[in-house]
N, C-alpha and C positions, 0 to 999 in steps of 0.2 A: 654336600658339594653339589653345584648347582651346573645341569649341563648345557652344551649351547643350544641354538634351536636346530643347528645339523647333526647334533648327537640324539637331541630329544626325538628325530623326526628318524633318528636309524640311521644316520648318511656314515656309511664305511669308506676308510678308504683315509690318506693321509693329508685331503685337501679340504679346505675349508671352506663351505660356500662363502659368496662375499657379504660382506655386511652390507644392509642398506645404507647410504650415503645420506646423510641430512645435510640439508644448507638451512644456516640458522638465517632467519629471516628478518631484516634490523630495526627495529623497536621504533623509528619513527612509522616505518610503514604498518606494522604491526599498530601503533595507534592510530593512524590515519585510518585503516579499516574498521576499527574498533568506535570510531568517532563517528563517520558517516555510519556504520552500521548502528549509533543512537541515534543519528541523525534521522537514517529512515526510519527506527523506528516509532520515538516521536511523533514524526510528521505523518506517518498513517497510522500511530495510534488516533491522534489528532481530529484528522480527516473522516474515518469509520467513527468515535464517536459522534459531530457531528453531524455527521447523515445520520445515524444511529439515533441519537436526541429527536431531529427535524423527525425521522419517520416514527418515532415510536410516541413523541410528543405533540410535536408542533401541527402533523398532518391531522391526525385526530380533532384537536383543538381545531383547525381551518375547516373541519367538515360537521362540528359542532356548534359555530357561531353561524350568525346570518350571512346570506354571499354579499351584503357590502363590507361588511365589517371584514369579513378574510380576504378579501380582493385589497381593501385600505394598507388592512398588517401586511399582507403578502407584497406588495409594491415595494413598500417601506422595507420592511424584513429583506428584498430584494439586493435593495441599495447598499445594507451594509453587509451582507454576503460578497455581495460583487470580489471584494478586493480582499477578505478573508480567507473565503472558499478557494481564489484564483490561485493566492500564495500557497496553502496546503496542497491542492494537488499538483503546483508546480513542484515544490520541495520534495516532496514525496514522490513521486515521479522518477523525479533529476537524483535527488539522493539512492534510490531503489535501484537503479540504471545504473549509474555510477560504481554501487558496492558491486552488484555483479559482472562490470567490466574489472574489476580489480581482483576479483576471487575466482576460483575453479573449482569444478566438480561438482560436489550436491548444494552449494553452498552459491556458486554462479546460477543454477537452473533456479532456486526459490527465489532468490533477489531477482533477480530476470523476470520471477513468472509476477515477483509482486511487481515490479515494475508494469510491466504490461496490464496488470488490472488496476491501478491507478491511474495508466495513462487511459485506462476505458472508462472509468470512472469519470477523470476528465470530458473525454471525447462525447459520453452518455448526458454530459453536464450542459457541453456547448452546441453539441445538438440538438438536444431535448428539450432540456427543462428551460434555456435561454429562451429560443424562443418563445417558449409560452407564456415566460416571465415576463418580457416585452408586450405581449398579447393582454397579458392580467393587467400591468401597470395603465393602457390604454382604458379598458373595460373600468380600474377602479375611478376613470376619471370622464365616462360618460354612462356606458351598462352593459352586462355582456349580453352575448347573443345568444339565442337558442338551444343553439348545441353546446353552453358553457359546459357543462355536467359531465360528457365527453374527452372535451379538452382538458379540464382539470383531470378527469382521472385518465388520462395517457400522462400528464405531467405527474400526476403519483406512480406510475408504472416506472418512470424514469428515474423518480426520485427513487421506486423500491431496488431498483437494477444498481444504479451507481453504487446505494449503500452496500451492498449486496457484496460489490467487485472491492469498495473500499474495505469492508471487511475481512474478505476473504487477502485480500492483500497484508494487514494487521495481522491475522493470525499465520500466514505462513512466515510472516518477520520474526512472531516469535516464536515457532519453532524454530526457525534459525539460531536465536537468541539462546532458548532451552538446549541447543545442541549440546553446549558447553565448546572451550578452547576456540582457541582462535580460528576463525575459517581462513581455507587453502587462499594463500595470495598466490595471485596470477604469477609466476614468473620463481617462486621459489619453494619448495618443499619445506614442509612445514614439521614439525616435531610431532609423536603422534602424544 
């Protein structure tokens, strides 16, 4: 015979602590978090291998060719990043943001915190690395200046940072993910 947990804990006496109260949580919401929490993760897996790829491949490769020839791909390369890269860390962002206005407890602070390192990721992107990309694009289509050498490598310091946040944002989604069960939605107790 199995006792309760006020018998198991010793509690005497003729009253019975109360039972925890669960509010079952209702299965659209329960997917909806479940959705966007693929959504972010996805969208910074996404985003972290792409900088991931650019830093461990692409940079190499640009410090390996002649500076016309990586100034040429780098403009070009630029162009179609522009609206790839933009959509990834807006998604991943906005989805990151999202899950953790909708969940509570250890489950809002990691979605929160990857939030925040995406949106630095971004912010490290459109501060950084943009303009130099606009600086490069100029240079591939007259010569750079003196201090090119410089400049490109604070745009790889940028590039190695964003990866860096965008990663760091990927891995704490999936330990969210590895938790197991559903994370705490905001507003109802959740089963354990």
């Amino acid at each position: 015979m199995s006792s309760t947990p006020s018998e198991a804990a010793g509690y005497a006496g003729s009253q019975a602590l109360p039972a925890r109260t669960h509010v079952h949580v209702p299965e659209p919401t329960h997917r909806r978090v479940r959705v966007l929490q693929a959504l972010a993760l996805l969208a910074t897996g996404l985003l972290a291998g792409a900088f991931g790829y650019g830093a461990a491949n692409l940079v190499p490769t640009f410090n390996a060719v002649p500076l016309d020839m990586r100034l040429s791909f780098h403009a070009e390369l630029m162009k179609m990043n522009g609206i790839t890269m933009q959509a990834a860390m807006a998604v991943s962002t906005l989805s990151t943001l999202a899950l953790a206005a909708l969940t509570r407890g250890r489950a809002r602070l990691i979605a929160g915190a990857a939030g925040l390192l995406t949106l630095a990721s971004f912010l490290i992107t459109r501060l950084g690395n943009v303009p130099i990309n606009g600086r490069i694009k100029e240079w591939a289509l007259s010569s750079a200046p003196a201090d090119h050498a410089e400049i490109l490598r604070r745009w790889e310091l940028f590039n190695n940072l964003r990866t860096l946040t965008a990663l760091t944002a990927f891995v704490l989604l999936i330990a969210l993910a590895l938790t197991g069960g559903y994370p705490q939605v905001r507003g109802y107790e959740t089963r354990p």
